[in-house]
C-alpha positions in Angstrom: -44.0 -49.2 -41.8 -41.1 -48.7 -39.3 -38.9 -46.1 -39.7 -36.3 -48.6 -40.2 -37.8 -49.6 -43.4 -38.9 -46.3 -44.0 -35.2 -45.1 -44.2 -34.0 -48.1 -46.4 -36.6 -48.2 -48.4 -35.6 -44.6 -49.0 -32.2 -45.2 -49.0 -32.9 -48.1 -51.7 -35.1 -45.4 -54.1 -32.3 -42.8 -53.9 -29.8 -45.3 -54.8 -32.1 -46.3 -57.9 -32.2 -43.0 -59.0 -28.4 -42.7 -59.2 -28.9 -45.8 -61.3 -31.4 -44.3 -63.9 -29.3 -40.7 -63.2 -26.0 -43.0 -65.0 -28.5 -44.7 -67.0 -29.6 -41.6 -68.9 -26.1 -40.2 -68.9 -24.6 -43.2 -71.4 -27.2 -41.6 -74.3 -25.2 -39.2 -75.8 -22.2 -41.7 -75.4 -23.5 -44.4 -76.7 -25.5 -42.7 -79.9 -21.7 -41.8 -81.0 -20.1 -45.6 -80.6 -23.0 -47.3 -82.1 -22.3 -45.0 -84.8 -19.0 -46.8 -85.2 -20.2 -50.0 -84.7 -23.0 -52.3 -84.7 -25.7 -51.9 -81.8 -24.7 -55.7 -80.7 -21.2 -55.3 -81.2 -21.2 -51.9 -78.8 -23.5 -54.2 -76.3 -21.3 -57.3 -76.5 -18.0 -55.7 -76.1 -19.7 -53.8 -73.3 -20.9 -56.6 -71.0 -17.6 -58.8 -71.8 -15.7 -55.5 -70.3 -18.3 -55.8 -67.7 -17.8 -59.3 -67.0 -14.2 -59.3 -67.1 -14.4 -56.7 -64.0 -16.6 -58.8 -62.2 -14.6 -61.8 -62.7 -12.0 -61.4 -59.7 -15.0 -60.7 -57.5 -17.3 -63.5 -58.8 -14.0 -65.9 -57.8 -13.5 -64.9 -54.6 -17.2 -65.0 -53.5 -17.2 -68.5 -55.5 -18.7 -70.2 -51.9 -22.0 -68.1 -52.6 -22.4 -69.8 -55.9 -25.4 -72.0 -54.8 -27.7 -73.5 -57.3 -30.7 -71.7 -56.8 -28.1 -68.1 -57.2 -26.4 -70.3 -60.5 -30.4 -70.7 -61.9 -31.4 -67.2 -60.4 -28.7 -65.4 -62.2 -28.9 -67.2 -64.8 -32.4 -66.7 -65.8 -32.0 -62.4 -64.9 -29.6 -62.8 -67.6 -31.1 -64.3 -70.1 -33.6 -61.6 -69.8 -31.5 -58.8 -69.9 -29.8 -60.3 -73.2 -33.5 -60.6 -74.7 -34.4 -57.2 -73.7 -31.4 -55.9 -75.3 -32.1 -58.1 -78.3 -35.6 -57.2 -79.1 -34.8 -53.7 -78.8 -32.0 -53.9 -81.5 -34.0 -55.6 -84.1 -37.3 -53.5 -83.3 -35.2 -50.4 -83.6 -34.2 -51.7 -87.4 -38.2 -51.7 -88.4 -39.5 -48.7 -86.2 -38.5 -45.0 -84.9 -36.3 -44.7 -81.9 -39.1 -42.0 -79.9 -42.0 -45.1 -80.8 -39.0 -47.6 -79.3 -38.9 -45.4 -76.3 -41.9 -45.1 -75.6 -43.2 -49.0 -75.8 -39.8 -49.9 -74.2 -41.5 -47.3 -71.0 -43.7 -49.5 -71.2 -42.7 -51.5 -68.7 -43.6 -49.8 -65.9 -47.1 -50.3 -67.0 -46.2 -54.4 -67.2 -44.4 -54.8 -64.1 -47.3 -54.2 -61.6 -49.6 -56.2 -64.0 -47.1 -59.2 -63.8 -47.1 -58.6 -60.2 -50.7 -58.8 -59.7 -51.1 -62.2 -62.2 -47.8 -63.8 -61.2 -46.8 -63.1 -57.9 -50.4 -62.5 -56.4 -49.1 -59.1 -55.3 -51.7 -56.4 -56.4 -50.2 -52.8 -56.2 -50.9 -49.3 -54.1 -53.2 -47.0 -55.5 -50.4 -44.0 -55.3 -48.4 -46.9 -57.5 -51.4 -47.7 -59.9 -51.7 -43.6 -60.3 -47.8 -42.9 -60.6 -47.8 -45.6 -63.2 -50.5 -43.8 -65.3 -49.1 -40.5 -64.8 -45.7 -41.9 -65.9 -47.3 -43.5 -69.1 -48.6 -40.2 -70.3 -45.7 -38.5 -69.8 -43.7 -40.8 -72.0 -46.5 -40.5 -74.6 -46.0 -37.3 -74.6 -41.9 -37.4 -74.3 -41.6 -39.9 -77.3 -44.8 -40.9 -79.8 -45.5 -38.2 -82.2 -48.6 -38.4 -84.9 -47.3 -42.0 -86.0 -49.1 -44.2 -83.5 -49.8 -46.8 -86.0 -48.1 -50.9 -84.6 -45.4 -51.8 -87.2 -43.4 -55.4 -86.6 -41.2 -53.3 -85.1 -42.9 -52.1 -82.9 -44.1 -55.6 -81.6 -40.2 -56.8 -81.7 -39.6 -53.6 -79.1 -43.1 -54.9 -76.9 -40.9 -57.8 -76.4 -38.3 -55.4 -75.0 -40.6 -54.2 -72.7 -41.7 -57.4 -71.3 -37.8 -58.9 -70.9 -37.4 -55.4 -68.5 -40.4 -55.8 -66.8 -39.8 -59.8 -65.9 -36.2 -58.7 -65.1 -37.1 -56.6 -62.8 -39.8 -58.9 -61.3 -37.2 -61.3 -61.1 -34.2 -59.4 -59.8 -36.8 -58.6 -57.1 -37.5 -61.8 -56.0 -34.4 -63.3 -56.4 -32.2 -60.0 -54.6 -33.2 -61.1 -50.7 -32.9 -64.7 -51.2 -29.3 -65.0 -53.1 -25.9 -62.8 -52.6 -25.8 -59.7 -54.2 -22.6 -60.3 -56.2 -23.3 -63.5 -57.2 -26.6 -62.8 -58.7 -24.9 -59.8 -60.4 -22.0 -61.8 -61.4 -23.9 -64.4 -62.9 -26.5 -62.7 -64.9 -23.6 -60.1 -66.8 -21.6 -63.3 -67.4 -24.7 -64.7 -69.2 -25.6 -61.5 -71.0 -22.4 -61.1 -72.3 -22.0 -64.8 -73.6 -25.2 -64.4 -75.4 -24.7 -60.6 -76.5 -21.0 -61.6 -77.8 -22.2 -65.0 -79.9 -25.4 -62.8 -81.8 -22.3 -59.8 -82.3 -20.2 -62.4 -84.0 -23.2 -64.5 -85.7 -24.7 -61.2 -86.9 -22.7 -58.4 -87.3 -19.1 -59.7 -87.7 -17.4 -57.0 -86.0 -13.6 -55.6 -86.7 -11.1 -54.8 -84.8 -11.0 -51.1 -86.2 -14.6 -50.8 -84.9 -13.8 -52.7 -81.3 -10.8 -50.1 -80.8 -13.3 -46.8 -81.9 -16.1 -47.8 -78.9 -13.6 -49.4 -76.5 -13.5 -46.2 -74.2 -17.5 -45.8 -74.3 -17.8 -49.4 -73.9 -15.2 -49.4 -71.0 -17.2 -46.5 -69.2 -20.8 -48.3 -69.5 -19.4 -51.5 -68.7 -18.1 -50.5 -65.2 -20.6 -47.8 -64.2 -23.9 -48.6 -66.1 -23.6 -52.2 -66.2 -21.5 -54.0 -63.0 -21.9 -51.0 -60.8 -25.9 -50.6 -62.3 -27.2 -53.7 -61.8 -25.3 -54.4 -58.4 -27.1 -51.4 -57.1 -30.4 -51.9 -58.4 -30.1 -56.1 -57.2 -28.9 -54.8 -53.4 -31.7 -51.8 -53.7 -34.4 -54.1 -54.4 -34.0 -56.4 -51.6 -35.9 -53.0 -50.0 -38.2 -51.8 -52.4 -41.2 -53.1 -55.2 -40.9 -54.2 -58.2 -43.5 -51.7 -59.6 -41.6 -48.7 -57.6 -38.2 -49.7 -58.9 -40.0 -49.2 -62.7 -41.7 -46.4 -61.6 -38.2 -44.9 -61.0 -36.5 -46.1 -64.1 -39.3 -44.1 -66.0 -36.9 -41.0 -65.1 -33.9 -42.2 -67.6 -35.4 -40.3 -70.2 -35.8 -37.3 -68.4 -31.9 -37.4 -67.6 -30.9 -38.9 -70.7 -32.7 -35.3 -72.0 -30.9 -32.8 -69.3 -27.8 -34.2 -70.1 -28.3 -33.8 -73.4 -28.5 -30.4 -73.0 -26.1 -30.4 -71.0 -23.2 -32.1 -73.3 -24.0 -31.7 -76.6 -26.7 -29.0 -76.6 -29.8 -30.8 -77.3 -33.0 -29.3 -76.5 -36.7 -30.7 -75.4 -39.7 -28.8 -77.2 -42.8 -27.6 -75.2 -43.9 -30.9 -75.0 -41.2 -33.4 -74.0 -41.2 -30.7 -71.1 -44.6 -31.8 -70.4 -43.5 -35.1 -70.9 -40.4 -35.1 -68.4 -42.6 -33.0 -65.9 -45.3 -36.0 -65.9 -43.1 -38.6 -65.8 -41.4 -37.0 -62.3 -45.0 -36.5 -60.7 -45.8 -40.1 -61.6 -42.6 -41.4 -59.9 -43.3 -38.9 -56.6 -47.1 -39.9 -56.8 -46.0 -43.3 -56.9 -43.2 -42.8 -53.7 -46.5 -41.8 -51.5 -46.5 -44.6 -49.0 -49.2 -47.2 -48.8 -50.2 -46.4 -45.5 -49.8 -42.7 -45.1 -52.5 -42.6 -48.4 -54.5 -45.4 -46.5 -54.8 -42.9 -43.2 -55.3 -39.2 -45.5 -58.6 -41.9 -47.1 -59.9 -42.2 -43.5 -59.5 -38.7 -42.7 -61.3 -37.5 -45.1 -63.8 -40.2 -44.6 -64.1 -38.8 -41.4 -64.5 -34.9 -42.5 
């Protein structure tokens, strides 16, 4: 690898980080609005915010609308309103540490998806990161109830939404423009998010008004800023290294839990957190310095 792509694929895995860093700041924010209001009310109101921001943009850049972007985006959206989906209803039948855990999951689905679907088999530092990284959100989120509810199958589906997202955002992010792509799929995510809000949950405007700041600040920074970010940064990088990454939101979501509201992670969701950052370094060893530290020791 050049150092050229050396330095943006770095650049690209720092900027992901700052992604999953925002990510696992929203927690505590959003645990207080969805206390207000229904889960797909806070995520409707939140992408429409989110939309409405992008709009402006999306017009000007209206000559990069292509098709293939119009289809593209499309489709990353629809995926990113199942994911959401699947996760509400799961988290109605099943605990919220099980949910976090099999939404993790992910990063185990992404390089299997990779392999099957786009014939692209991954590193041995990713297929290790990714088993460190499962572990460690074993540890971080199941308890002794590891029994499969329907829940816990709704939440699977989760799982699988994220990981074809990110496939898809992947192979879509060098071929289309950025904003368009990012444009596209938040417009279709909140369409979808806002019709199941008012189909299932009937929302007021008292409860609108009580999570309007919280959705404000998740719309802009987690949502159009997010995904913009993570479709630009993974014109550079993998699909299985971008999950590998976005294995860390937990392990923010719990510092700045302690950090905000004084929440505190026992003996072992410190294990958990401590796996879950050696499975994303082991995973960020590069394919060919591992390839030539194999032939050296061949050679010993």
């Amino acid at each position: 690898m050049s150092d050229a792509k050396k330095s943006a694929r770095l650049s690209a895995d720092l900027s992901l980080l700052v992604v999953t860093a925002i990510w696992g700041a929203t927690f505590v924010m959003v645990k207080g609005a969805v206390a207000e209001a229904g889960p797909l009310t806070f995520v409707g109101v939140r992408f429409v915010l989110a939309a409405l921001g992008l709009a402006p943009l999306l017009f000007a850049r209206r000559g990069q609308l292509s098709p293939g972007a119009l289809a593209s985006g499309a489709s990353i959206g629809l995926l990113l309103f199942a994911g959401y989906a699947f996760q509400t209803a799961g988290l109605q039948f099943t605990s919220a540490s099980k949910a976090g855990f099999i939404t993790g999951l992910s990063v185990v689905l992404v390089p299997l998806l990779s392999a099957l679907v786009l014939r692209q088999p991954p590193s041995w530092p990713s297929v290790a990161g990714v088993g460190l990284a499962t572990s460690g959100l074993a540890l971080l989120s199941l308890q002794d109830d590891v029994s499969l509810q329907t829940g816990d199958l709704l939440v699977l589906g989760c799982a699988l939404s994220f990981a074809l997202h990110i496939l898809l955002v992947g192979r879509a992010a060098p071929r289309f423009d950025v904003l368009s792509l990012t444009g596209v799929q938040v417009l279709v995510a909140a369409l979808l998010s806002g019709a199941g809000a008012l189909a299932f949950e009937a929302p007021t405007v008292g409860q609108v008004e009580a999570i309007l700041p919280a959705a404000l600040f998740t719309g802009l920074f987690a949502t159009v800023a997010a995904f913009y970010v993570q479709t630009h940064a993974q014109r550079f990088t993998s699909a299985t290294h971008t999950a590998l990454i976005f294995t860390m939101e937990p392990v923010f979501a719990g510092l700045f839990g302690y950090l905000l509201v004084g929440e505190q992670l026992d003996t072992r969701g410190l294990g958990g957190c401590a796996l879950l950052l050696g499975g994303m370094l082991v995973g960020s060893v590069d394919r060919s310095w591992f390839t030539v530290q194999m032939v050296a020791i061949d050679q010993a």
